[in-house]
DRENMI-836249 format. One record per residue (C-alpha): residue number from 1; chain; x, y, z. Coordinates in nm, 3 decimals, always signed. Each point is the difference from the previous one (the first is absolute). Layout:
+-----+-------+---------+---------+---------+
:  nr : kette :       x :       y :       z :
+-----+-------+---------+---------+---------+
: NUM :     A :       X :       Y :       Z :
...
+-----+-------+---------+---------+---------+
END
This chain:
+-----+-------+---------+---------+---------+
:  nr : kette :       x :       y :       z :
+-----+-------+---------+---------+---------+
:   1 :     A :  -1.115 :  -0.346 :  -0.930 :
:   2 :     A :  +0.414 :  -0.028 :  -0.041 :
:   3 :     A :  +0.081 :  -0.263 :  +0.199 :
:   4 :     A :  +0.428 :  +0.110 :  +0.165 :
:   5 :     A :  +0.181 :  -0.325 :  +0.107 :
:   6 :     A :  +0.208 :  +0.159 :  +0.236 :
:   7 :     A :  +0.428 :  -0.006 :  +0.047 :
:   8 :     A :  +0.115 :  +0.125 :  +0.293 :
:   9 :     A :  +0.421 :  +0.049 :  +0.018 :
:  10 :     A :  +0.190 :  -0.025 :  +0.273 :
:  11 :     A :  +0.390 :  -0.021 :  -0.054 :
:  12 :     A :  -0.073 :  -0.105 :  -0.398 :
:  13 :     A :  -0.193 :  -0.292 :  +0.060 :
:  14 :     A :  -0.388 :  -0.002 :  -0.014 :
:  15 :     A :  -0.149 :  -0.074 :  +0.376 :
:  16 :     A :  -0.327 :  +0.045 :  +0.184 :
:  17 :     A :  -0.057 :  +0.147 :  +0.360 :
:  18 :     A :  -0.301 :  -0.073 :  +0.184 :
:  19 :     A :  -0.142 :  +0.320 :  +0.124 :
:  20 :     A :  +0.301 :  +0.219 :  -0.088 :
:  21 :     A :  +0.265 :  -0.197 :  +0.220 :
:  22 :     A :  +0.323 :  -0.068 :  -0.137 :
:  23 :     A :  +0.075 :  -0.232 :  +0.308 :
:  24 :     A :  -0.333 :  -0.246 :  -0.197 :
:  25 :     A :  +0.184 :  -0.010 :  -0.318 :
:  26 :     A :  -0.026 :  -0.302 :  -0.269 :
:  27 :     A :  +0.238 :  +0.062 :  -0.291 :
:  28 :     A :  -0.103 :  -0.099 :  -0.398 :
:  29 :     A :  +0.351 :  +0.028 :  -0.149 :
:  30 :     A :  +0.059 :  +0.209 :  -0.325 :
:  31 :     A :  -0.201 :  +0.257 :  -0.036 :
:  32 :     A :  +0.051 :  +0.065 :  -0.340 :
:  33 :     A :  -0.111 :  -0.386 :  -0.117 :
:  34 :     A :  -0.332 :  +0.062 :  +0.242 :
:  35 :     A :  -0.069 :  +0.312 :  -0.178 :
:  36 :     A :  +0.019 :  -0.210 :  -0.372 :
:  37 :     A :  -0.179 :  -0.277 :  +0.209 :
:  38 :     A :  -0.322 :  +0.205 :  +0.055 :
:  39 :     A :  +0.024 :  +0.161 :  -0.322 :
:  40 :     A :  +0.003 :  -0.306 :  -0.233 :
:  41 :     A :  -0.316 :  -0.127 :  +0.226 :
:  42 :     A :  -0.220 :  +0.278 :  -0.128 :
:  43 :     A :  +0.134 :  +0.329 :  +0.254 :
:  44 :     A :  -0.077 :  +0.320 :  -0.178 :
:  45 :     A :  +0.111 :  +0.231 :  +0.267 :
:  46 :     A :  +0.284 :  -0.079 :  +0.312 :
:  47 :     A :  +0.023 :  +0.129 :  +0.342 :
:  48 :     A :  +0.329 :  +0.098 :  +0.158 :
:  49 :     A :  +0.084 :  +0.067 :  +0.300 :
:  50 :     A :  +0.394 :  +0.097 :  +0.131 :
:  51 :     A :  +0.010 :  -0.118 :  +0.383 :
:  52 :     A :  +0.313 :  +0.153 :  -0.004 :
:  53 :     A :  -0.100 :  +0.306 :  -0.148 :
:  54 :     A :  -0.233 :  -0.015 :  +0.282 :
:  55 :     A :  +0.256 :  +0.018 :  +0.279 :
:  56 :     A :  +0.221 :  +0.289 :  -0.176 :
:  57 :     A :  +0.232 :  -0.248 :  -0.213 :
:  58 :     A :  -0.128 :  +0.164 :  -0.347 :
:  59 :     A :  +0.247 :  -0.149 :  -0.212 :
:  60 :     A :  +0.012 :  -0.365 :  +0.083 :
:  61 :     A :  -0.267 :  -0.120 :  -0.216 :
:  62 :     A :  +0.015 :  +0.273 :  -0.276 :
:  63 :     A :  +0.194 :  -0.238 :  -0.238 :
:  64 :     A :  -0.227 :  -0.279 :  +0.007 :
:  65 :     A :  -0.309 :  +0.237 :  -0.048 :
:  66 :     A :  +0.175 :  +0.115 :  -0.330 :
:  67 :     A :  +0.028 :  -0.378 :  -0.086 :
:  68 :     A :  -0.344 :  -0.129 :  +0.065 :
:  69 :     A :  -0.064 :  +0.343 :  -0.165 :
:  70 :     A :  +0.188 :  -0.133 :  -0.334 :
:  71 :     A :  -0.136 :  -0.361 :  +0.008 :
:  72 :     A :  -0.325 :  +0.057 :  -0.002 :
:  73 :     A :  -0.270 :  +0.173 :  -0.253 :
:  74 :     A :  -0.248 :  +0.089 :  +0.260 :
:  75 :     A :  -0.037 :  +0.351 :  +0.213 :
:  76 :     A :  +0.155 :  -0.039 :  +0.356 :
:  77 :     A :  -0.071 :  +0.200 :  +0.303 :
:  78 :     A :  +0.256 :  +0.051 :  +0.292 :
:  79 :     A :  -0.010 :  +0.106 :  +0.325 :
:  80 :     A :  +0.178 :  +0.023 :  +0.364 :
:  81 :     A :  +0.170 :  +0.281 :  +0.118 :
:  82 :     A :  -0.103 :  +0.291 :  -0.237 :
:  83 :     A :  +0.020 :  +0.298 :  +0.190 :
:  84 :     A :  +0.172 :  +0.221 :  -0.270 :
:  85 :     A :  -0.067 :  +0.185 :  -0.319 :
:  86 :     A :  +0.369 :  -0.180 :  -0.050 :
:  87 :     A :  -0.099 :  -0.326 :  +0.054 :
:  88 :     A :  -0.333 :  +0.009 :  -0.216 :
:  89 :     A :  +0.241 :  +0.166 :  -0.286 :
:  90 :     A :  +0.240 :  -0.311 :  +0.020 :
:  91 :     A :  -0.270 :  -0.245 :  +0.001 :
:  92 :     A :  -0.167 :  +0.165 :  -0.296 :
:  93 :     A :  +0.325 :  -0.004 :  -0.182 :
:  94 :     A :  +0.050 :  -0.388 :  +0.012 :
:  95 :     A :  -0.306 :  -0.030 :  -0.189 :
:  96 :     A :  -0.238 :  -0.094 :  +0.305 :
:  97 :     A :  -0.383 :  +0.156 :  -0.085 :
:  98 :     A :  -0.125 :  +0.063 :  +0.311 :
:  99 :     A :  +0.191 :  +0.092 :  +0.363 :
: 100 :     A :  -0.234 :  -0.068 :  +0.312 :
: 101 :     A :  +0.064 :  +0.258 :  +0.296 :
: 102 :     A :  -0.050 :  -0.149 :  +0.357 :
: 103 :     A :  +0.102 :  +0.194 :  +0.325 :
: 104 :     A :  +0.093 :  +0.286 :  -0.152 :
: 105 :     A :  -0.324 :  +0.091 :  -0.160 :
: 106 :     A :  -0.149 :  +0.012 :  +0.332 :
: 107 :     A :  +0.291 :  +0.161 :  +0.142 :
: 108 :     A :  +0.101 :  +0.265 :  -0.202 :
: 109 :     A :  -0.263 :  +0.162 :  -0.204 :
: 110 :     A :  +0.164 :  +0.244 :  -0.134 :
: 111 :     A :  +0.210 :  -0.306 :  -0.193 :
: 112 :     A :  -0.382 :  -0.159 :  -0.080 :
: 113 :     A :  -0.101 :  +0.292 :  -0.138 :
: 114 :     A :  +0.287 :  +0.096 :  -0.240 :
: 115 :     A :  +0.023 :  -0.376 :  -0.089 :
: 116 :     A :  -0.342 :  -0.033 :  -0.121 :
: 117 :     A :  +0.003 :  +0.340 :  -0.207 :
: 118 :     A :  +0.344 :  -0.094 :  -0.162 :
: 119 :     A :  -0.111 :  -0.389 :  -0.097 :
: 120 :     A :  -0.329 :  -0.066 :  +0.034 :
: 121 :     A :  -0.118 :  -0.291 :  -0.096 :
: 122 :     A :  +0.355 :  -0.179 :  +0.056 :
: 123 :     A :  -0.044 :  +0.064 :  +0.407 :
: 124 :     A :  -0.197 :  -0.252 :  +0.152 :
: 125 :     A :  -0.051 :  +0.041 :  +0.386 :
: 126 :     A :  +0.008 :  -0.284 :  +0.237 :
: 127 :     A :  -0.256 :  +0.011 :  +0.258 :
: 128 :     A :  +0.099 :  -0.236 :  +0.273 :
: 129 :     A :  -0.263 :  -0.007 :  +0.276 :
: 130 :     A :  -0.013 :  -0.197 :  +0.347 :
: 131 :     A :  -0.389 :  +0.024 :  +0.185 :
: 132 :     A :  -0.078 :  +0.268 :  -0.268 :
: 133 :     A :  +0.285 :  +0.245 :  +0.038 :
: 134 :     A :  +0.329 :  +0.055 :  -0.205 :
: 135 :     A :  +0.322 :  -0.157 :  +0.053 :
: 136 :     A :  +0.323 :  +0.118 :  -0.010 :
: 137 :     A :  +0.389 :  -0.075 :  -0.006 :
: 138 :     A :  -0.049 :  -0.394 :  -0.124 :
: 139 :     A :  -0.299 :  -0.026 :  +0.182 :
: 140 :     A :  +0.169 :  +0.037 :  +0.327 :
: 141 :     A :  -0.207 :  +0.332 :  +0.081 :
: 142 :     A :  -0.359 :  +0.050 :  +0.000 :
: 143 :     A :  -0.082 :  +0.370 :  -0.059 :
: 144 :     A :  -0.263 :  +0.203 :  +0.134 :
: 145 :     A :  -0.212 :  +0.045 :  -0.373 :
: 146 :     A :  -0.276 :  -0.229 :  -0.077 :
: 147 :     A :  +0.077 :  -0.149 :  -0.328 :
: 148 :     A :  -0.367 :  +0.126 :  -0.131 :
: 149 :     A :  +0.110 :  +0.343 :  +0.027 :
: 150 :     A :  +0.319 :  -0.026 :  -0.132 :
: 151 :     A :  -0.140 :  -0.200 :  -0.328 :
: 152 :     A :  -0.257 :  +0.352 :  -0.008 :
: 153 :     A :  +0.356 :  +0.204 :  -0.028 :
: 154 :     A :  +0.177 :  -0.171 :  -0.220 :
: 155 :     A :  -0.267 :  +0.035 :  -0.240 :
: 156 :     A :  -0.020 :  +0.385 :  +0.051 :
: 157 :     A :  +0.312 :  +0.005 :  -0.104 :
: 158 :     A :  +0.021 :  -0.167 :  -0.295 :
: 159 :     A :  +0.099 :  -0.353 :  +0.074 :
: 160 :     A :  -0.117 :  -0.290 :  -0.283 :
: 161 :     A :  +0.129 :  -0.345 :  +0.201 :
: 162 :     A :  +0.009 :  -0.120 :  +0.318 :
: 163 :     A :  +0.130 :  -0.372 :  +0.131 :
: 164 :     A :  -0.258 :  -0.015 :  +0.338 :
: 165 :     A :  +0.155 :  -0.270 :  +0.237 :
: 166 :     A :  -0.153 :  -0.152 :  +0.303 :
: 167 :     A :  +0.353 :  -0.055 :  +0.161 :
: 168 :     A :  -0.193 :  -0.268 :  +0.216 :
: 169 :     A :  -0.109 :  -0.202 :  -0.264 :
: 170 :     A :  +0.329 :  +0.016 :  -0.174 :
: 171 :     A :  +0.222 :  -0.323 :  -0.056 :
: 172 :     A :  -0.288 :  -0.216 :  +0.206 :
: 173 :     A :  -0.148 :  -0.147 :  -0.264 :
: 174 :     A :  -0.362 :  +0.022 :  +0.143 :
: 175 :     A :  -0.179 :  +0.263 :  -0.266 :
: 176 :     A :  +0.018 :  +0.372 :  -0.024 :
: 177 :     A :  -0.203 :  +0.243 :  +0.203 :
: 178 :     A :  -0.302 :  -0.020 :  -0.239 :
: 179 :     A :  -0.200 :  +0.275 :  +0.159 :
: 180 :     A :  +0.282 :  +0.239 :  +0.060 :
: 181 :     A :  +0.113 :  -0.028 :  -0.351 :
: 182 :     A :  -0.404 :  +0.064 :  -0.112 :
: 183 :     A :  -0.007 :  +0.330 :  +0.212 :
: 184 :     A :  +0.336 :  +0.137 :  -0.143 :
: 185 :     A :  -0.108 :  -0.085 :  -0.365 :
: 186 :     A :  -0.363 :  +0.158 :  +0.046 :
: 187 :     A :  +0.190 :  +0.350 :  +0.186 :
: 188 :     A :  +0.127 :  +0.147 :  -0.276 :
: 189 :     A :  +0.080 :  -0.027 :  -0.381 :
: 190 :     A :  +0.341 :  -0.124 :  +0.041 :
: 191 :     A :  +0.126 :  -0.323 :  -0.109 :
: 192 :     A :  +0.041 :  -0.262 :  +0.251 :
: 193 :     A :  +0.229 :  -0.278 :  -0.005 :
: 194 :     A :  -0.021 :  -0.227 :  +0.261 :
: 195 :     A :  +0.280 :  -0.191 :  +0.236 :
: 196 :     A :  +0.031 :  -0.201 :  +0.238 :
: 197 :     A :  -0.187 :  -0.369 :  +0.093 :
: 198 :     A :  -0.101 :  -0.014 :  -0.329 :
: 199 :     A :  +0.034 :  -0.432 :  -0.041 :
: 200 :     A :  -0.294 :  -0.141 :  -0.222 :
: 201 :     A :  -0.181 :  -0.018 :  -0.338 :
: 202 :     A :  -0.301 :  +0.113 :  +0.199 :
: 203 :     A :  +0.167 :  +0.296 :  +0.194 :
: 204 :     A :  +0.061 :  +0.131 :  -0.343 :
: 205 :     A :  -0.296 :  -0.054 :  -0.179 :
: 206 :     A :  -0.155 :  +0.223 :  +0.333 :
: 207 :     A :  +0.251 :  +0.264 :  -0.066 :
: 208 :     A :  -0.083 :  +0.026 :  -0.396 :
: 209 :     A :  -0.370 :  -0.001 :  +0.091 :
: 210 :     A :  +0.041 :  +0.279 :  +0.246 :
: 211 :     A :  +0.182 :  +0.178 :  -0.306 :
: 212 :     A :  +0.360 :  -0.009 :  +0.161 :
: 213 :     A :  +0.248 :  +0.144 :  -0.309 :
: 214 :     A :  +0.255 :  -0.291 :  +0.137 :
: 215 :     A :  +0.110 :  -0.253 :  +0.266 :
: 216 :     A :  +0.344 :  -0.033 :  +0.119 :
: 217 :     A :  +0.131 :  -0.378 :  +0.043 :
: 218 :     A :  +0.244 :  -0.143 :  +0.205 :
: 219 :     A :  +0.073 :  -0.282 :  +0.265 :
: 220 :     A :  -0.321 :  -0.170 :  -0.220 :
: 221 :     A :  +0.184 :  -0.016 :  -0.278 :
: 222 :     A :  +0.347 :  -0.090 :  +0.177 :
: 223 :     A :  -0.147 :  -0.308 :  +0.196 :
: 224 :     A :  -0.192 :  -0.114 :  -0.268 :
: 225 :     A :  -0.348 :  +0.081 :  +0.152 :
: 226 :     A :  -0.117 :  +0.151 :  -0.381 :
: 227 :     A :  +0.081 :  -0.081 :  -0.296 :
: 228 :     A :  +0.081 :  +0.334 :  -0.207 :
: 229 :     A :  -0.086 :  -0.159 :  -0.349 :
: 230 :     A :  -0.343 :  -0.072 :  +0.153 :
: 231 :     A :  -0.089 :  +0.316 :  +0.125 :
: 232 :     A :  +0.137 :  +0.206 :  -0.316 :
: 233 :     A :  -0.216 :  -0.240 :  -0.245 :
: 234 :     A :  -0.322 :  +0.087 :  +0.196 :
: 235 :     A :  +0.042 :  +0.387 :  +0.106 :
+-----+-------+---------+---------+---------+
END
């Protein structure tokens, strides 16, 4: 199981947002030095995500991306705000592996559909999901599709990843949604990495047993909750 310490960027500088709000925002200075940080304490994989990208600023971030991109030997996968064949092209071209789609995966299928065939395994789809059914625009939506079913789709067409978040688990720092996490891995034959709550030794040694292909980590890491050298020694 690849364990992602995650970076979230928000105006350059690495931050966290419980629950998706940028009004409950702690800030973790350079990105770039958090991104060596994790990597020189065993990281073999890193987690982006452009908060800026996510409100329609596309280009505010896109420098330091390149640079964490340069300092570091290890894959990194980015996402927030990729709602273009554009976007996923300039993403690509800074050297990042894999681009996650959000909103517009759900949105616009057409865009789902043409970004799978074109990429494949370099799309990874977010499935953010509140009381079992998909989330949209920054988690400020909640759509209509059960999350279950729209795992069962993305598979028909192709997709290898997905990052499942239980947005009310995530910056809380009380565990991941064990069971929900079990049902989407045990659906279909796609990968799941899983997000959100996910804060101890134990909650990870769950996730590897239930044969999770990752576990994104975040505020546990930031306020010192788990120790990352720890965790990467032992899974």
């Amino acid at each position: 199981m690849i364990i992602y310490p995650a970076i979230d960027l928000f105006d350059q500088q690495s931050v966290r947002l419980i629950q998706g709000d940028y009004d409950r925002q702690s800030s973790y200075g350079d990105p770039v030095k958090m991104a060596q940080k994790w990597v020189d304490k065993g990281a073999t994989y890193l987690h982006l995500v452009d908060l800026n990208a996510a409100k329609g600023d596309t280009n505010n971030n896109m420098a330091v991306i390149a640079d964490i991109i340069e300092a570091v030997d290890v894959p990194v996968q980015v996402g927030g705000g990729v709602r273009s064949i554009q976007r996923i092209e300039a993403l690509l071209s800074l050297g990042v592996t894999r681009v996650i789609l959000g909103t517009a995966a759900i949105k616009d299928p057409e865009f789902l559909k043409v970004a799978v065939e074109r990429y494949a395994e370099q799309v990874v789809i977010s499935v953010d999901a509140r009381d079992g059914y998909v989330a949209t625009d920054g988690w400020k939506e909640t759509s209509s599709k059960q999350a279950s079913t729209f795992v069962k789709e993305l598979e028909a067409i192709g997709v290898q990843t997905i990052v499942y978040t239980d947005i009310s688990k995530d910056g809380m720092l009380a565990g991941p949604n064990l069971t929900e996490l079990q049902d989407i891995n045990t659906l279909s034959e796609i990968d799941v990495i899983a997000s959100g709550g996910v804060t101890t030794l134990e909650d990870l040694r769950t996730l590897q047993a239930n044969h999770l292909s990752g576990a994104i980590i975040g505020k546990a890491l930031y306020e010192g909750k788990i120790d990352f050298e720890s965790i990467v020694k032992e899974l």
